[in-house]
C-alpha positions as a Markdown table, in Angstrom:
| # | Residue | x | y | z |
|---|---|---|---|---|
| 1 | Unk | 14.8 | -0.2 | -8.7 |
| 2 | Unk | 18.5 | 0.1 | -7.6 |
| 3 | Unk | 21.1 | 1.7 | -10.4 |
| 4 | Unk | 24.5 | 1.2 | -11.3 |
| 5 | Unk | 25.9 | 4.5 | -13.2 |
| 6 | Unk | 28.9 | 4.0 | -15.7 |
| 7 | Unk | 31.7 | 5.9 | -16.2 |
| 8 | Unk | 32.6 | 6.1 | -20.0 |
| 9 | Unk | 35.7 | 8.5 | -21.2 |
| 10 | Unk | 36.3 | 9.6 | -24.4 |
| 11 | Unk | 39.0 | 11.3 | -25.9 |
| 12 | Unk | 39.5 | 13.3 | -29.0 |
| 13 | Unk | 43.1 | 13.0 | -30.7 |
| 14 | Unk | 43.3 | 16.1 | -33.0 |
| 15 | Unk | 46.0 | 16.9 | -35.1 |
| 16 | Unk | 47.3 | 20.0 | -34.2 |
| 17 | Unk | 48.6 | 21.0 | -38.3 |
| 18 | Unk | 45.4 | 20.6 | -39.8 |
| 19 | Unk | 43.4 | 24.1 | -39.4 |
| 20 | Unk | 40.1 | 23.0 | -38.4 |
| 21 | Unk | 41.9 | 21.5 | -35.1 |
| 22 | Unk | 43.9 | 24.5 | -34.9 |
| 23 | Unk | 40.8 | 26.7 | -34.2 |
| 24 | Unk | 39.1 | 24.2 | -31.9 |
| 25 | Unk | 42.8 | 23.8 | -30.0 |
| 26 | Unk | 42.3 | 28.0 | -29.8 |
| 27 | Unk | 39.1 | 28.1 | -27.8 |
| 28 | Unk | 38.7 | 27.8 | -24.0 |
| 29 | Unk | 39.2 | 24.2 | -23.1 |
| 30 | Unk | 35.4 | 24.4 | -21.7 |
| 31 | Unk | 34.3 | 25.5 | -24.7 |
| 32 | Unk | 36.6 | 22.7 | -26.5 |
| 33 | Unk | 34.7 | 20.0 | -24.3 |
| 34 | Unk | 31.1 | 21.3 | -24.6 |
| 35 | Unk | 31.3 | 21.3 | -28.5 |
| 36 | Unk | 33.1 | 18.1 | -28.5 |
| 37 | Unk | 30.0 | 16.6 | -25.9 |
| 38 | Unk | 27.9 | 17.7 | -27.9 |
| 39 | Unk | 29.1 | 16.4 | -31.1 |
| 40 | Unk | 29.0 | 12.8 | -29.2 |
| 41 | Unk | 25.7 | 13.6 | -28.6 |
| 42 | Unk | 24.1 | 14.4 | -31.4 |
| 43 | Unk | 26.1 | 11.4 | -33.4 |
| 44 | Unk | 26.3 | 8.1 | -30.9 |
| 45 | Unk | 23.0 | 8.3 | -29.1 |
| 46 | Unk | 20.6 | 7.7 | -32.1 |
| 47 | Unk | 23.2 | 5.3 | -32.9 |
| 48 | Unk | 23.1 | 3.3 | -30.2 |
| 49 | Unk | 19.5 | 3.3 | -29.6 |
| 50 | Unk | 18.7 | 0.4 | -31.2 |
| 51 | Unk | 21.6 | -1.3 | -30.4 |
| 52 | Unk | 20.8 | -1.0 | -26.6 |
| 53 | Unk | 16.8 | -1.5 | -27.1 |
| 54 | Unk | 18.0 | -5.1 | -28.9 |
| 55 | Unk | 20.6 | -5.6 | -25.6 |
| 56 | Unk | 17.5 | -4.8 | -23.6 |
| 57 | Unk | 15.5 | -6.6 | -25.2 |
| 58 | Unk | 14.0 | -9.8 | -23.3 |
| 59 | Unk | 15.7 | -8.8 | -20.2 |
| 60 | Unk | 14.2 | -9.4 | -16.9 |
| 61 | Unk | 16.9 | -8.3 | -14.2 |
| 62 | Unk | 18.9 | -5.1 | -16.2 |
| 63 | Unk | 18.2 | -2.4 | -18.0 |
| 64 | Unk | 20.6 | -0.3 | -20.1 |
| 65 | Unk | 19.8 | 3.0 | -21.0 |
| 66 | Unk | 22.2 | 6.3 | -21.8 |
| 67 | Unk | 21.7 | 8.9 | -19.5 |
| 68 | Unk | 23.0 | 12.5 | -21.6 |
């Protein structure tokens, strides 16, 4: 089976008065994007898991899946 990989960005707009964003906007900017990942992770993969199973669904020539 061939593949077709995607390339999805996200960005995170923080507001740099509030003190929660101040701390994150402190740490290494690796550290900043692994927590961040993460975050995505943990919150929009379970989400979209049955969102994707119904796009899949029925299919005979595609597959979606997330690869994390």
């Amino acid at each position: 089976m061939k593949t077709i990989a995607h390339s999805l960005n996200f960005i995170t707009e923080l507001d740099e008065t509030n003190s929660t964003a101040k701390q994150l906007l402190a740490l290494p900017k690796s550290v900043q994007i692994t927590m961040l990942e993460g975050l995505l992770k943990e919150l929009l993969v379970p989400a979209l898991k049955p969102i994707i199973d119904e796009a899949n669904e029925g299919n005979s020539y595609a597959t979606l899946k997330v690869v994390v």
